[in-house]
C-alpha positions, 0 to 999 in steps of 0.5 A: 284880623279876620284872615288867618297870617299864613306868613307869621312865624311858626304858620303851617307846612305848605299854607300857601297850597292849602289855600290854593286847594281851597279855592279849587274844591270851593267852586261849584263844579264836580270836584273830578272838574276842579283841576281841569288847566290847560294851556288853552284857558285855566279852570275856574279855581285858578281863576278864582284864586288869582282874582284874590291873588291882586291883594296879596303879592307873592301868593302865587310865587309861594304857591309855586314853590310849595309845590315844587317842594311837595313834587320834589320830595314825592306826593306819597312821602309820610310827611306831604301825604300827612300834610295833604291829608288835612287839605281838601282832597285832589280829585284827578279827572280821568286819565290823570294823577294828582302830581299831573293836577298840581303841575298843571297849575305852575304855569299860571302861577308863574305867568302872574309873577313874571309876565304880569298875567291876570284874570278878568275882575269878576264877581266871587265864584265861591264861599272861598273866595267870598270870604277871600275878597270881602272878610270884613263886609261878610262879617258885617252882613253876617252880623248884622243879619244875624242879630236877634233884633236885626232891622226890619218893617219898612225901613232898614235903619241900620244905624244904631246897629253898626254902632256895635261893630269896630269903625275900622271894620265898618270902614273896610267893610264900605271899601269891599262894598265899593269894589263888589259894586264896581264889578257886579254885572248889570242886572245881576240879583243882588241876592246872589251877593247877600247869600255870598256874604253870609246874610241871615235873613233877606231885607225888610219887607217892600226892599229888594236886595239891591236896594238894601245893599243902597242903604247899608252902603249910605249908613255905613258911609253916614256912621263913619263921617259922623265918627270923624273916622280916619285911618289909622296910622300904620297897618289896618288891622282889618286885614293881615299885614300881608294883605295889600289892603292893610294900607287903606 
């Protein structure tokens, strides 16, 4: 698994608002215009957590409903402002208070649950959300950047190193690779995408990163014809089991 189950029994106190709070402070922008929503258009954090929101049904609804608790019993009450000490922290922009902030955010949380709002498919925005949309091809780059004997020269060969990793990860992994594909912006530098996911080194001298990202996408899916690779039955342990893509 490489996300944490926030729903298991005995998870933290308001996990679902601590993930939100991550991927409004992960964007790049100052951290006094991360809460900047508004009737007219939501910030770049809301867009980013609801783009990761399509692989988790309910998110946005718990989300709503951890903030409706901690407004109910007050920002400042012992327990949420113990709870939010361990958050990353909301900064207000001028003229505002951090319960105004969190406010802000429920009308888009309950326009995704009850009115089927959605943002547009877009590349990740942040580390947050890199990890978020891609865990297991960001474990897979990362991994396969990282070793000591990582492919270099002139040609990837990426094989007999992916034969050191799990074939259901490996099988994840193709699949994110396939979706970041479909919504990658044409021209856009894939190194971009290589320093999203956690990439060590660049590619082989005379390849660019498009082009390295070409071939781990053929190995992986040549690794897993020439293992037989079927999914297995039940849930993926790819993922955690609230995660939609647990079903691939």
């Amino acid at each position: 698994m490489t996300q944490p189950d926030i729903f298991a029994p005995g998870a933290e106190w308001l996990p679902e608002l601590r993930q939100l709070l991550q991927a409004y402070r992960s964007v790049p922008v100052p951290a006094e215009e991360c809460f900047v929503d508004s009737e007219e258009a939501p910030s770049r954090g809301m867009r980013s957590y609801l783009r990761v929101a399509v692989h988790y049904p309910g998110r946005p609804f718990r989300a709503a409903r951890e903030i409706a608790e901690v407004v109910h019993l007050g920002i400042n009450h012992w327990d949420v402002s113990a709870c939010l000490a361990t958050m990353p922290p909301i900064i207000p922009p001028r003229g505002k208070v951090r319960v105004d902030c969190l406010l802000a955010v429920i009308p888009y949380l309950a326009a995704y649950e009850n009115d089927g709002y959605r943002v547009e498919p877009a590349p990740p925005d942040s580390p947050w959300e890199w990890r978020e949309q891609c865990p297991n091809l960001s474990v897979l780059v990362t991994r396969l950047t990282g070793r000591d004997d990582a492919p270099t020269g002139d040609t990837v060969g990426f094989g007999e190193h992916l034969e050191a990793i799990e074939d259901f990860r490996i099988a994840a992994a193709w699949r994110e690779l396939a979706e970041l594909r479909g919504i990658w912006p044409p021209g856009e530098d894939w190194a971009t995408a290589a320093a999203g996911l956690g990439a060590v080194t660049g590619p082989p001298a005379g390849l660019s990163h498009a082009e390295w990202f070409d071939d781990l996408d053929m190995q992986m899916a040549a690794h897993l014809k020439s293992v037989g690779y079927r999914r297995p039955a039940g849930l993926s342990p790819a993922y955690p089991a609230h995660d939609v893509r647990a079903l691939w």
